[in-house]
C-alpha positions in Angstrom: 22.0 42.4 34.1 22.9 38.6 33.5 19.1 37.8 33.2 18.2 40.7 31.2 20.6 39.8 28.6 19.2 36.1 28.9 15.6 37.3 28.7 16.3 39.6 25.3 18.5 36.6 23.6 15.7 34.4 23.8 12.8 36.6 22.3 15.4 37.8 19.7 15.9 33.7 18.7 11.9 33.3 19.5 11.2 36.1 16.9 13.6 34.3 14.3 12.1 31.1 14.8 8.7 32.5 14.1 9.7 34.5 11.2 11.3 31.5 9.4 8.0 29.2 9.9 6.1 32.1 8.7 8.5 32.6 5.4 7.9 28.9 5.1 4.4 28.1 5.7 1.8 30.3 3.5 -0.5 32.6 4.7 -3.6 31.0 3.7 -4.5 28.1 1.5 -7.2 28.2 -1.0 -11.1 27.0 -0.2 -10.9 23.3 0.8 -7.0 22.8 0.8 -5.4 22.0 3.8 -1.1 23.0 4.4 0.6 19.7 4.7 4.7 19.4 5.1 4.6 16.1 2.9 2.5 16.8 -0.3 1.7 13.6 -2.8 3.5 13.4 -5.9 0.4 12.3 -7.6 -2.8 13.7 -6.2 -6.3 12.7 -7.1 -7.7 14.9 -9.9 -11.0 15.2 -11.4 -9.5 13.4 -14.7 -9.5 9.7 -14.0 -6.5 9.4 -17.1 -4.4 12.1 -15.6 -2.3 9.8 -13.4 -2.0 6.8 -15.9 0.7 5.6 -17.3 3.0 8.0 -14.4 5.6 6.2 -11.9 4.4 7.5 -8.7 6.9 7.1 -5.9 5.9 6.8 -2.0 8.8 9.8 -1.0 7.7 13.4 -0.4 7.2 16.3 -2.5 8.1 20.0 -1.6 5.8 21.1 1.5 2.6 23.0 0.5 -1.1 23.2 0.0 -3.2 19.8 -1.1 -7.2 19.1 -1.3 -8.8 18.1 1.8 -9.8 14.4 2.1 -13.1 13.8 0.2 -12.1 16.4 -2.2 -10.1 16.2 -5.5 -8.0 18.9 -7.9 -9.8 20.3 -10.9 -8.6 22.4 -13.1 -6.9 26.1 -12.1 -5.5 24.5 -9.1 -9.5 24.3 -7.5 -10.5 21.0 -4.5 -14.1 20.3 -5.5 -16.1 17.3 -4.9 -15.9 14.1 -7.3 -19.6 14.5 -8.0 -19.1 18.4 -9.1 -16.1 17.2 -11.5 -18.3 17.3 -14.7 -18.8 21.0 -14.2 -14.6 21.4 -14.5 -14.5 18.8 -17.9 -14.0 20.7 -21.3 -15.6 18.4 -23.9 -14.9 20.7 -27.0 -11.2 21.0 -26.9 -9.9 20.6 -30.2 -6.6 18.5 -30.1 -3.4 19.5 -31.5 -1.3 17.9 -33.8 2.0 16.4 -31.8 5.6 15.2 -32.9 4.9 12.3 -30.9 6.4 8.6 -31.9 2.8 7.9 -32.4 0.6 9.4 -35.0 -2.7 10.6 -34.1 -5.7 12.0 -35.9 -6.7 15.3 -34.9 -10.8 14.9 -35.1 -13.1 17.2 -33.3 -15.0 14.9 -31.5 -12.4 12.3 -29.9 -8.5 11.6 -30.4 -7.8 8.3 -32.5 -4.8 6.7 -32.7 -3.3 5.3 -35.9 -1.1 2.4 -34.7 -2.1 -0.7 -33.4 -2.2 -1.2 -29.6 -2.1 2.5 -29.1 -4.6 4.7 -26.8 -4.6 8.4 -26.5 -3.5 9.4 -23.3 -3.8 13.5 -21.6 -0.3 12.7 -19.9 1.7 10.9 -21.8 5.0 9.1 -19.8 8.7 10.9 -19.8 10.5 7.9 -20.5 7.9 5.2 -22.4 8.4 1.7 -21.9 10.3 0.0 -24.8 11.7 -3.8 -25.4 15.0 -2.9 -24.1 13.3 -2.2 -20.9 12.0 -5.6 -20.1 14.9 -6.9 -18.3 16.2 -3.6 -16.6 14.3 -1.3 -13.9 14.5 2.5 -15.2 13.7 5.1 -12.9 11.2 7.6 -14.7 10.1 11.2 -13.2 6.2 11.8 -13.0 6.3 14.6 -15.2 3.4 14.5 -18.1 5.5 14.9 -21.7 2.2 16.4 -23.5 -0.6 14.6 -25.1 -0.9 12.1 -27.6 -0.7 8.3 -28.2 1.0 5.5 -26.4 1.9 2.0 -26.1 -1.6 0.4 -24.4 -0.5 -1.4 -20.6 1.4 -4.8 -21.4 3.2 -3.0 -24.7 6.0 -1.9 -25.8 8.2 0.4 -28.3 10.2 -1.6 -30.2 13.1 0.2 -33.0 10.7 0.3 -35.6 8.4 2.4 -33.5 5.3 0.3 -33.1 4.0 -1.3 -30.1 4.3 -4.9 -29.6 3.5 -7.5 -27.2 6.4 -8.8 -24.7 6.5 -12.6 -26.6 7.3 -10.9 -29.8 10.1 -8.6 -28.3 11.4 -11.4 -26.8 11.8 -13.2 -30.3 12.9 -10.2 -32.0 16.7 -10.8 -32.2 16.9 -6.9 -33.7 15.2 -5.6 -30.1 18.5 -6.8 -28.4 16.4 -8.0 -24.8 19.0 -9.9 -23.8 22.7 -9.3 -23.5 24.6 -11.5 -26.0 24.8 -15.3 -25.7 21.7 -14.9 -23.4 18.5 -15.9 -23.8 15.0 -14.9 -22.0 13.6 -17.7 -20.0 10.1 -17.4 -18.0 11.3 -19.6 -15.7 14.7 -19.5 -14.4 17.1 -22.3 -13.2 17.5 -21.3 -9.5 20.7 -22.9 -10.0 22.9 -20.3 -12.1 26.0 -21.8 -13.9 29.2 -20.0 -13.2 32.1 -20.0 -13.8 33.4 -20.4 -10.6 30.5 -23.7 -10.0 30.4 -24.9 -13.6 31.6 -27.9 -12.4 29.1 -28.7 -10.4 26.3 -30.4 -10.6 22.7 -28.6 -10.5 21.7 -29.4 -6.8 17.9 -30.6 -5.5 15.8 -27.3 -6.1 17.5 -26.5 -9.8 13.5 -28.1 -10.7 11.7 -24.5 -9.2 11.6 -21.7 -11.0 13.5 -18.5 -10.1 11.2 -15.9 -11.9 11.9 -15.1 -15.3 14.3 -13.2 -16.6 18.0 -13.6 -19.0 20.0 -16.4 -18.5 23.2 -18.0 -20.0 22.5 -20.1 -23.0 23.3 -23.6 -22.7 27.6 -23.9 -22.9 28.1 -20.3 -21.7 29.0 -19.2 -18.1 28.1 -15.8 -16.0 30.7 -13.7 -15.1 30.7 -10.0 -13.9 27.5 -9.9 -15.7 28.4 -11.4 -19.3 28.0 -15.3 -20.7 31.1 -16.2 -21.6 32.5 -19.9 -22.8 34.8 -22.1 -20.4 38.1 -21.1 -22.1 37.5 -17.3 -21.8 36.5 -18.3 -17.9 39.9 -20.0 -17.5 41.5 -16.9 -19.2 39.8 -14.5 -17.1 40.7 -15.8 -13.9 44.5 -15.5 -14.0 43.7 -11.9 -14.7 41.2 -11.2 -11.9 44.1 -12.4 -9.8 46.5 -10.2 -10.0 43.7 -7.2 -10.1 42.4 -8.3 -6.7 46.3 -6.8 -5.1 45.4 -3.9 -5.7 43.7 -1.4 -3.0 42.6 1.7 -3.1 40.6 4.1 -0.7 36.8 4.7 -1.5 34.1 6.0 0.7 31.6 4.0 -0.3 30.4 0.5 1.2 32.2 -1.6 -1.0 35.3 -1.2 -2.5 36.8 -0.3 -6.2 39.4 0.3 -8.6 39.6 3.5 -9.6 41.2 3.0 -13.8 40.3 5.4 -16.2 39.1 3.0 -18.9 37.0 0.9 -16.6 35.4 0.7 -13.2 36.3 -3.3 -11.4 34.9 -3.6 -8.2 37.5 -5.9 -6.0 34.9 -7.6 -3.7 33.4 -10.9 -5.2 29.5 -10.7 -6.7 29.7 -7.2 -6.9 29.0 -4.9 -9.7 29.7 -1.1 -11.0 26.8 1.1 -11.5 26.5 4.9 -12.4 23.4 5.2 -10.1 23.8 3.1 -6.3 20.3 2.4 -4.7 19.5 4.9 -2.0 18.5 2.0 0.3 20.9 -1.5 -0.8 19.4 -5.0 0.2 20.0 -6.3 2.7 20.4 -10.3 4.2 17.8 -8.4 7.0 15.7 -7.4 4.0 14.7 -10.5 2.8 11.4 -10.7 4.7 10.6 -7.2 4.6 8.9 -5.3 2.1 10.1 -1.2 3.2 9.6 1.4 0.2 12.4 2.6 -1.6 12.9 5.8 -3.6 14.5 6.0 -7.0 16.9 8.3 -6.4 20.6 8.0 -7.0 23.2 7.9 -4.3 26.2 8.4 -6.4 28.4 6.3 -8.2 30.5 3.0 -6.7 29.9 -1.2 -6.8 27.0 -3.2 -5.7 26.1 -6.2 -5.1 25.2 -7.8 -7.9 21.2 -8.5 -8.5 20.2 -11.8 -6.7 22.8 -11.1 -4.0 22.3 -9.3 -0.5 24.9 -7.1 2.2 25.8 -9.3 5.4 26.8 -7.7 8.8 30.4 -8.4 7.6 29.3 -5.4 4.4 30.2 -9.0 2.0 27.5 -9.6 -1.1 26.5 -13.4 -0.1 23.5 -15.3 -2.0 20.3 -15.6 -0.8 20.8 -19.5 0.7 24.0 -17.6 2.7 21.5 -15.4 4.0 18.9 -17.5 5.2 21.6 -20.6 6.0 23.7 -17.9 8.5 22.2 -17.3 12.0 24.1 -14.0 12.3 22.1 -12.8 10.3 18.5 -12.7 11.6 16.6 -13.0 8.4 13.5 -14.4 10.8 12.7 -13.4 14.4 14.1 -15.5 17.1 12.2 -19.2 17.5 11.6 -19.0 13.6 13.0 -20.2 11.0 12.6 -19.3 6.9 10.5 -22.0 4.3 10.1 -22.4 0.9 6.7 -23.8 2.1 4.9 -21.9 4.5 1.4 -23.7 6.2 -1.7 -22.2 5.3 -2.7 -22.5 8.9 0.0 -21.7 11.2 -0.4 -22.3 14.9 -1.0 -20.0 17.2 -1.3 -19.3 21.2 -5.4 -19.2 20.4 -5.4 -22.1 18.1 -2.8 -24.4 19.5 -4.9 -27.7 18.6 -4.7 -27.2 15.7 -4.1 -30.7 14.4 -7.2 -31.6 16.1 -9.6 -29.6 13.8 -8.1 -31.2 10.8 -6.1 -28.1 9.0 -3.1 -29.5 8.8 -2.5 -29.8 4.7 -0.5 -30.2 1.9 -0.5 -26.8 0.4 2.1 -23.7 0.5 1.4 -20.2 1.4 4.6 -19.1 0.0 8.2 -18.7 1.5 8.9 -17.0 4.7 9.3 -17.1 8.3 7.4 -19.7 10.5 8.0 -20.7 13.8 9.9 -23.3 14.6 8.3 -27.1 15.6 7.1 -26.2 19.6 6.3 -22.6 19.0 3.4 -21.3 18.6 2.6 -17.6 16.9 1.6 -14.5 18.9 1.8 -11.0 17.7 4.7 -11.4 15.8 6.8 -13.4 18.0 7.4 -17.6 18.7 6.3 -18.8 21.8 6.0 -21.8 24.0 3.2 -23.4 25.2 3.9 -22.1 28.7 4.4 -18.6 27.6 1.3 -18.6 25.8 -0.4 -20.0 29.2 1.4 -17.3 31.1 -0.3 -14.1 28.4 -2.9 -12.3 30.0 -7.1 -12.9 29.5 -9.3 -9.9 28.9 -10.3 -10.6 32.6 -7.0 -9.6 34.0 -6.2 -6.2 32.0 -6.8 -3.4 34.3 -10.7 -2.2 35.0 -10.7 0.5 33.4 -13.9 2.2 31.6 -13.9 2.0 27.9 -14.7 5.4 26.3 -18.0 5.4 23.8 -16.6 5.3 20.5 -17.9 4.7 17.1 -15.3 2.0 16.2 -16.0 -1.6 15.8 -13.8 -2.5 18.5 -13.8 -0.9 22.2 -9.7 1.1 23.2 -9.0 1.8 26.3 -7.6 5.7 26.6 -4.6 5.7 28.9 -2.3 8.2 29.0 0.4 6.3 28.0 -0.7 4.1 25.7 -3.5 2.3 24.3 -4.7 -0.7 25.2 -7.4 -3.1 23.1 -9.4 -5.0 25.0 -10.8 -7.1 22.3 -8.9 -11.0 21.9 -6.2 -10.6 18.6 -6.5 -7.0 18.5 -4.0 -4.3 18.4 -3.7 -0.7 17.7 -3.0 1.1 15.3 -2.6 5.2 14.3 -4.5 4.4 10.8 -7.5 2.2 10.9 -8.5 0.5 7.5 -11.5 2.2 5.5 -12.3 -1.8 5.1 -11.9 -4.1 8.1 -11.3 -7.4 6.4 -14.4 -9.9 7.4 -15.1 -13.4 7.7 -17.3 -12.5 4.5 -14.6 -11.8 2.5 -12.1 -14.2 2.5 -13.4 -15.5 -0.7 -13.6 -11.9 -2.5 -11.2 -9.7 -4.1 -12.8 -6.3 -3.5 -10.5 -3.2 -3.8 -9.7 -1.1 -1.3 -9.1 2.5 -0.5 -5.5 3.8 0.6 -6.4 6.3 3.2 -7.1 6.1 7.3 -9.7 5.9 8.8 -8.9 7.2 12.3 -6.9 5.8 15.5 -8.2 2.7 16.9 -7.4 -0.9 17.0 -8.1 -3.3 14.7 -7.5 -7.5 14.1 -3.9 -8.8 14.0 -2.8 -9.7 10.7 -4.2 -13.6 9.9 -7.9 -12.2 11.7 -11.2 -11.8 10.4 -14.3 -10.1 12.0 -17.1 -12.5 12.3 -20.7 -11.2 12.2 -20.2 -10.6 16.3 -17.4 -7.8 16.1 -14.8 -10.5 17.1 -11.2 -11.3 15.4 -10.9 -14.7 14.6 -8.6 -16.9 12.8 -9.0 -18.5 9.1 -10.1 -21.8 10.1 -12.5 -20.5 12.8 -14.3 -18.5 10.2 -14.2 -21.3 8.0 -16.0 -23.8 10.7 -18.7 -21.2 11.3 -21.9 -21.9 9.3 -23.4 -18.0 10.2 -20.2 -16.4 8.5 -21.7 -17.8 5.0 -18.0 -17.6 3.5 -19.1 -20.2 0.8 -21.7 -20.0 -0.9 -25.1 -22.7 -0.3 -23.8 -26.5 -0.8 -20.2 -25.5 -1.0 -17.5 -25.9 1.7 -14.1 -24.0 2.0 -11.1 -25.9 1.1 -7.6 -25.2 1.7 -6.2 -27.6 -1.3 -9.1 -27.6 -3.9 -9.2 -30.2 -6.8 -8.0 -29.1 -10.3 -11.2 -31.0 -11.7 -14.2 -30.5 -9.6 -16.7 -33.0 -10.4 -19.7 -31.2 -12.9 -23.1 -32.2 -13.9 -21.7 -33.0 -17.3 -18.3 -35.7 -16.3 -20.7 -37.4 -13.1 -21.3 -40.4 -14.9 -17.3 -41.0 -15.9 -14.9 -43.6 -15.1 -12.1 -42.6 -14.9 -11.4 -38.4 -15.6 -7.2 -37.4 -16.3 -6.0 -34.6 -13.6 -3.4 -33.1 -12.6 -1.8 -34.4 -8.9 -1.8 -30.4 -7.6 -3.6 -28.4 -5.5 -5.6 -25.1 -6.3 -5.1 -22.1 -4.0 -7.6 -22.2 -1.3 -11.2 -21.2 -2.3 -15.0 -22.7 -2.2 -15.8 -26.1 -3.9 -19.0 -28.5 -3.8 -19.5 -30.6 -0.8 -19.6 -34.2 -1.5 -22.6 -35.7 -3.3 -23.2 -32.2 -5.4 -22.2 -31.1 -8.8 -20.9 -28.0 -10.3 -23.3 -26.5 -13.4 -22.7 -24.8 -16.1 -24.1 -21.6 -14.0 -21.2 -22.3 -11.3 -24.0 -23.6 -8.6 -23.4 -26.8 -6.9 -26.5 -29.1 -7.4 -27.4 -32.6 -6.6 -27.7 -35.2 -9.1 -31.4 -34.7 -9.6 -31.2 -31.1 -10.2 -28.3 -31.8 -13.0 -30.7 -34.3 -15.0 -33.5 -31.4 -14.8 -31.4 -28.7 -16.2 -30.1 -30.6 -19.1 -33.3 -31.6 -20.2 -34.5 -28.3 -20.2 -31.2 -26.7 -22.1 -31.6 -29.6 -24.3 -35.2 -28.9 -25.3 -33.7 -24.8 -26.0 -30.5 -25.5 -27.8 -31.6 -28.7 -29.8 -32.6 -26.4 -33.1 -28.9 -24.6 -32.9 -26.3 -27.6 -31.1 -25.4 -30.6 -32.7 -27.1 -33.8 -30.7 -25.6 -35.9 -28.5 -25.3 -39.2 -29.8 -27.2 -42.0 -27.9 -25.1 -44.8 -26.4 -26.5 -48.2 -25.6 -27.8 -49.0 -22.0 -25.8 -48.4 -18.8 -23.2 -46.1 -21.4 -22.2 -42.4 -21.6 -21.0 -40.2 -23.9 -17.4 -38.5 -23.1 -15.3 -36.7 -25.5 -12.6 -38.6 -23.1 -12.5 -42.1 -23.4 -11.0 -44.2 -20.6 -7.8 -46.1 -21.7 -8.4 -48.9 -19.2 -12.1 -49.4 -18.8 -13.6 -51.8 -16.8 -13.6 -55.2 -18.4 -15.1 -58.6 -17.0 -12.6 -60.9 -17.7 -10.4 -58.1 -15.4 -9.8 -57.8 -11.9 -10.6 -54.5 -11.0 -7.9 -52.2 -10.8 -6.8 -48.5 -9.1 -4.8 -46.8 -11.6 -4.7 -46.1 -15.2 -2.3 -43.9 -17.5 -3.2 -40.7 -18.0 -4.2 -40.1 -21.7 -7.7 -40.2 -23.4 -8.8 -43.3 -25.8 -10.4 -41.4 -28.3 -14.5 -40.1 -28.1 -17.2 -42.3 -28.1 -19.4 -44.3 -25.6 -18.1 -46.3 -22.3 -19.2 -47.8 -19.7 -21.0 -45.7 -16.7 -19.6 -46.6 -13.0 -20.0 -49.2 -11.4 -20.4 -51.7 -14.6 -17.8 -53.4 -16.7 -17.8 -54.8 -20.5 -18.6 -58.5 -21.4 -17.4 -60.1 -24.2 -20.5 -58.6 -26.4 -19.5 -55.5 -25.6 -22.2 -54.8 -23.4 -22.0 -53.2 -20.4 -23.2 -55.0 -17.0 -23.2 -55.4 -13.4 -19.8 -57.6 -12.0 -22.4 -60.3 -10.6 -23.9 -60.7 -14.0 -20.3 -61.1 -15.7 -19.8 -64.7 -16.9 -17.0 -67.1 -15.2 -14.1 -67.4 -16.8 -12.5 -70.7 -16.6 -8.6 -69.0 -16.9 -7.7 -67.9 -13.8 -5.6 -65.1 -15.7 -6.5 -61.4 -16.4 -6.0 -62.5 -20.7 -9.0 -62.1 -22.9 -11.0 -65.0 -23.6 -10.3 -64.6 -27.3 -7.0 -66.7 -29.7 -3.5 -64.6 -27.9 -1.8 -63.9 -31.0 1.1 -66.7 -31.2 4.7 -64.1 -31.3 8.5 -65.3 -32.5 10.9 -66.7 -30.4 12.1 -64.9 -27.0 9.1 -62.8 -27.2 5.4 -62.3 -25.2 2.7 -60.5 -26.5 1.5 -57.5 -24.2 -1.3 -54.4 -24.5 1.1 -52.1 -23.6 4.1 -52.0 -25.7 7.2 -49.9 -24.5 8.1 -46.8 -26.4 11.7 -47.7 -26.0 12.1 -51.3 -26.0 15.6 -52.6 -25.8 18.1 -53.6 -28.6 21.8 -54.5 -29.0 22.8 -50.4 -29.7 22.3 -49.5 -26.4 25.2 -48.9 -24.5 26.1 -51.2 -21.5 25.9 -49.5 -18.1 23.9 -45.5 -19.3 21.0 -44.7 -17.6 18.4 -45.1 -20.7 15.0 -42.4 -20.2 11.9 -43.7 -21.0 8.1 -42.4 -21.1 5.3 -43.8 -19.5 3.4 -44.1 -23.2 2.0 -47.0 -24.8 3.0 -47.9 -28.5 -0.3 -50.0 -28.7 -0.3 -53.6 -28.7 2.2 -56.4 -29.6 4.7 -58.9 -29.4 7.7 -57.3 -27.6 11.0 -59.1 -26.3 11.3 -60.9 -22.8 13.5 -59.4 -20.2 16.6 -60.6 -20.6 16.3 -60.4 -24.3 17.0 -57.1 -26.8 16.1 -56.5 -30.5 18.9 -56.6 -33.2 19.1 -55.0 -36.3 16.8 -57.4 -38.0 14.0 -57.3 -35.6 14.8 -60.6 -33.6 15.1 -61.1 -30.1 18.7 -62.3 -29.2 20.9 -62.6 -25.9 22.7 -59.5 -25.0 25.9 -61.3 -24.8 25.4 -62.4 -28.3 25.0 -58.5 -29.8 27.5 -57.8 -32.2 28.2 -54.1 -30.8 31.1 -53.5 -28.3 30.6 -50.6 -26.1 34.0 -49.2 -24.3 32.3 -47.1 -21.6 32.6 -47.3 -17.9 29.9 -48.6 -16.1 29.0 -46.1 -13.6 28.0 -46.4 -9.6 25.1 -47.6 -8.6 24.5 -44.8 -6.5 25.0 -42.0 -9.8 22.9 -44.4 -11.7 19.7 -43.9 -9.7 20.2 -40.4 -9.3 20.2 -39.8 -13.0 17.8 -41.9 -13.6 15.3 -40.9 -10.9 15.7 -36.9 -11.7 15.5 -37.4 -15.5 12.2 -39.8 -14.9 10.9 -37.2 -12.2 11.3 -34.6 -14.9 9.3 -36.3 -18.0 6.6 -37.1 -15.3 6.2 -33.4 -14.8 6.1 -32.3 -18.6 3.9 -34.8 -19.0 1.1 -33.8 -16.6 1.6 -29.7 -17.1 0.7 -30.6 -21.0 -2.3 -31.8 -19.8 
């Protein structure tokens, strides 16, 4: 009886189980759509301009029927193929006139929009992008509001209406981008000024930028996400005292004060918010780039923006984070770097300080391993660990399937196993294997899988002989052709690249930086104006020939005297005889005209020879041949004047900034001599001016004088 009774409560919850899947799942889906339980939330449709402009989220719709892969949604809910789309297009649909912000025209033939930096659109965005919006992330639905015109990508709404550019919002004090007594910066101090650290001073990386965004204006402070001045900080925090007693209970992570005028959150650097992320960053976060949805999850505090949850649920700063151990920002034998190498080492490329890849230039922040380790599928080892990892010889013999993949799987019950060197597999195979070929190219890619299988390790490339191998091996290889012919793959490429057309100068202003990795000319060639590297030959033969095309519409190049060159950049320290030669020179141009080619120098008849042909000099001394002007008393005649020479109203003992420019040539006082208000060189104990301020340390005084100098250096070469 017991059984029985066993037997007919199973079929009976069977039957239920069966019933419910089938009052869930439909029937049938239409001709090539397939029944998925996770459906896109913006589908490929025959109109390329139906999903522009939308916000489309990675999260799941509700489950039902979507076009087979290789097939896209036309219109009356149909899955044809992209090349049978034009059969589905209406071209003679006569537009409506809309109560949009926009205006349109309602012609026959095409939609027009009347404002500038408008374009008509067949979806047009629920929530449109305005200047308000710059500094704030909105979450916005993928529903289409209609047709009509909108703001063209890069604009926005401002009050009046029209559609501006983000520079011109930002100036608009009207648009209100900024919360009061901010201002938008597009690159922010990493160091923010608060009330609680305003008196501190901004530490060694206040010089990088921290994105751009609002910031305090110079004598305001951040608070609980307002600028306020130092006596309203000094006012608020007697207040914030006596707040912080009080407790109450809350569900949510971090704790609040529940007062019906205001929400105060009682934990420090955190924030009230109507609408708490669904997914809150975390210190474990930092190197991790999971999706997120925009949904809400309720009401309560946050941490404020720039600050992440520790184990302890505390909002901590982002040098907290990566500072605390606890915390396992990086895996274990890593650690986190503003300044990541370009070519990390790895159990297969161990040496590699012997191949010469060891440079200069940063792949960004994140994790690396520490100094001993070496990288191997995603973890830091040691030299003998990496010894001890097994060959391809010693995986187990078994027979690889035939399979149509690039590289060969091994189909074990359990798991898979690659059998190729820095593979691993993977559930959804690239439609695009990355290859040696393209580590110079920027081709797009498509999203969807292309099957099991295994695939390189992230940092591999396939070579032309199905294998994964690392950056610099590819680069090394002259059958991968990765640059093209006479060009040669450099991690830290110049910012001026020698052409056909600057060959011939002396001395050529550039900025002391590296370019992001990429092909350049090998040595002894010349870039063109066609973007081929040539020899010095093959530059003299096409200019001749462009000359002889473009002589009857281009102005002509003025002809310099023998062993000179044209430049629209003349050298402020050329080559002299009665100079020794030297290996620097300041960075500015000397006006356009004719100079010396390399390697001759100027006589005193201003023409331009070989060193061995210069005439002896009987002065021992670097001065011109020529009468030295005869200067006052205390004073010596130089070529290089300072731009802040010093006189009796500087102040004893204050760092005094100074540029590296030259104001031209002159008499100018000797050292321990300043200018008075008459223009004569005196002692500085004989100034009349008193100054009353402390001398400061030593120790303060090169600080602020090297950071200051540091600074001006920098301006100075980003304007060139």
């Amino acid at each position: 009886m017991q059984i029985k009774l066993v037997f007919l409560i199973s079929i009976l919850f069977l039957t239920y189980i069966s019933y419910n899947e089938a009052r869930k799942r439909p029937k049938q889906c239409r001709k090539h759509m397939i029944y998925k339980m996770c459906t896109k939330t913006c589908p490929k449709t025959c109109d390329k301009n139906e999903n522009k402009g939308k916000r489309c989220f990675l999260d799941c719709k509700h489950p039902g029927c979507e076009c087979k892969r290789g097939y896209v949604l036309a219109k009356k809910n149909k899955c044809v193929r992209k090349s049978k789309c034009h059969k589905y297009r209406t071209t003679t649909k006569k537009p409506t006139t809309t109560m949009k912000m926009i205006e349109t025209t309602t012609t026959a033939s095409s939609q027009q929009c009347l404002g500038n930096n408008t374009e008509y659109t067949d979806c047009l965005s629920s929530c449109p992008l305005k200047c308000s919006d710059i500094t704030k992330v909105v979450p916005c639905t993928a529903n289409c509001n209609g047709v009509g015109c909108q703001c063209k990508q890069g604009y926005y709404l401002n009050k009046k209406n029209e559609c501006i550019s983000k520079t011109k919002c930002i100036k608009d004090p009207e648009e209100e981008v900024c919360p009061p007594n901010s201002e938008y910066s597009f690159c922010k101090s990493l160091f923010t000024r608060t009330c609680s650290y305003r008196f501190l001073r901004p530490r060694r990386f206040s010089l990088r930028c921290a994105g751009e965004g609002c910031q305090c204006k110079h004598g305001y402070y951040y608070k609980n996400g307002k600028c306020i001045t130092a006596e309203e900080c000094d006012a608020t925090t007697t207040s914030t005292s006596s707040t912080r007693s009080i407790t109450t209970t809350t569900t949510k992570m971090i704790e609040t004060t529940t007062t019906a005028s205001s929400q105060q959150c009682l934990k420090n650097n955190t924030v009230y918010t109507e609408c708490l992320s669904a997914c809150p960053l975390k210190c474990s976060d930092i190197t991790k780039s999971a999706p997120c949805t925009a949904n809400c999850n309720g009401v309560g505090c946050q941490c404020k923006p720039g600050y992440y949850l520790n184990k302890n649920n505390e909002c901590i700063s982002f040098f907290e984070c990566i500072n605390d151990p606890k915390e396992e920002v990086c895996p274990q034998n890593s650690k986190y770097t503003f300044c990541r190498s370009f070519c990390f080492k790895s159990c297969s490329n161990r040496n590699l300080d012997e191949i010469g890849c060891n440079i200069p230039k940063c792949a960004g922040a994140g994790c690396q391993c520490e100094k001993g380790y070496y990288y191997n599928n995603g973890k830091c080892l040691t030299l003998e660990e990496c010894d001890k990892l097994p060959t391809t010889t010693e995986k187990p013999t078994m027979k690889p399937t035939t399979t149509t993949k690039m590289i060969k799987t091994t189909t074990t019950a359990s798991s898979q196993q690659c059998l190729g060197n820095n593979t691993e597999y993977t559930d959804c195979l690239s439609s695009c294997p990355l290859k040696c070929s393209d580590i110079t190219k920027s081709d797009k890619c498509a999203v969807y899988c292309n099957g099991p299988g295994c695939q390189c390790k992230e940092g591999y490339f396939l070579n032309k002989k199905n294998e994964c191998v690392s950056i610099t091996e590819c680069v090394k290889d002259p059958e991968e052709e990765v640059c093209p012919p006479n060009m040669v793959y450099k991690f830290c490429r110049s910012y001026c690249p020698s052409t056909c057309s600057d060959r011939f100068l002396w001395f050529r202003p550039c900025k002391l930086m590296c370019k992001p990795p990429g092909c350049q000319c090998k040595s002894g060639y010349y870039l063109n104006k066609e973007g081929k590297c040539v020899t010095s030959s093959e530059c003299d033969a096409t200019t001749t020939t462009t000359l002889t095309t473009t002589i009857t519409t281009t102005k002509p190049t003025p002809v310099c005297p023998t062993n000179m060159v044209y430049t629209l950049c003349k050298s402020a320290c050329q080559p002299k005889c009665w100079e020794k030669e030297r290996n620097w020179c300041i960075f500015m141009c000397a006006g356009v005209g004719c100079e010396c080619r390399k390697p001759f120098a100027l006589n005193h008849k201003g023409e331009c020879v070989e060193r061995h042909q210069c005439p002896v000099y009987k002065s021992t001394t670097t001065r011109r041949p020529t009468t030295t002007p005869v200067c006052p008393a205390n004073m010596v005649y130089t070529k290089c004047k300072s731009s802040c020479p010093p006189k009796c109203t500087d102040k004893e003992g204050e760092p005094k900034i100074c540029t590296f420019n030259c104001d031209g040539e002159g008499c100018e006082c000797r050292a321990p001599f300043a200018l008075d208000s008459e223009g004569n060189c005196i002692k500085k104990s004989e100034c009349t001016i008193s100054t009353t301020t402390a001398k400061p340390s030593r120790r303060r005084f090169l600080l602020y004088y090297t950071k200051k100098t540091f600074q001006s250096l920098l301006s100075y070469i980003y304007q060139k």
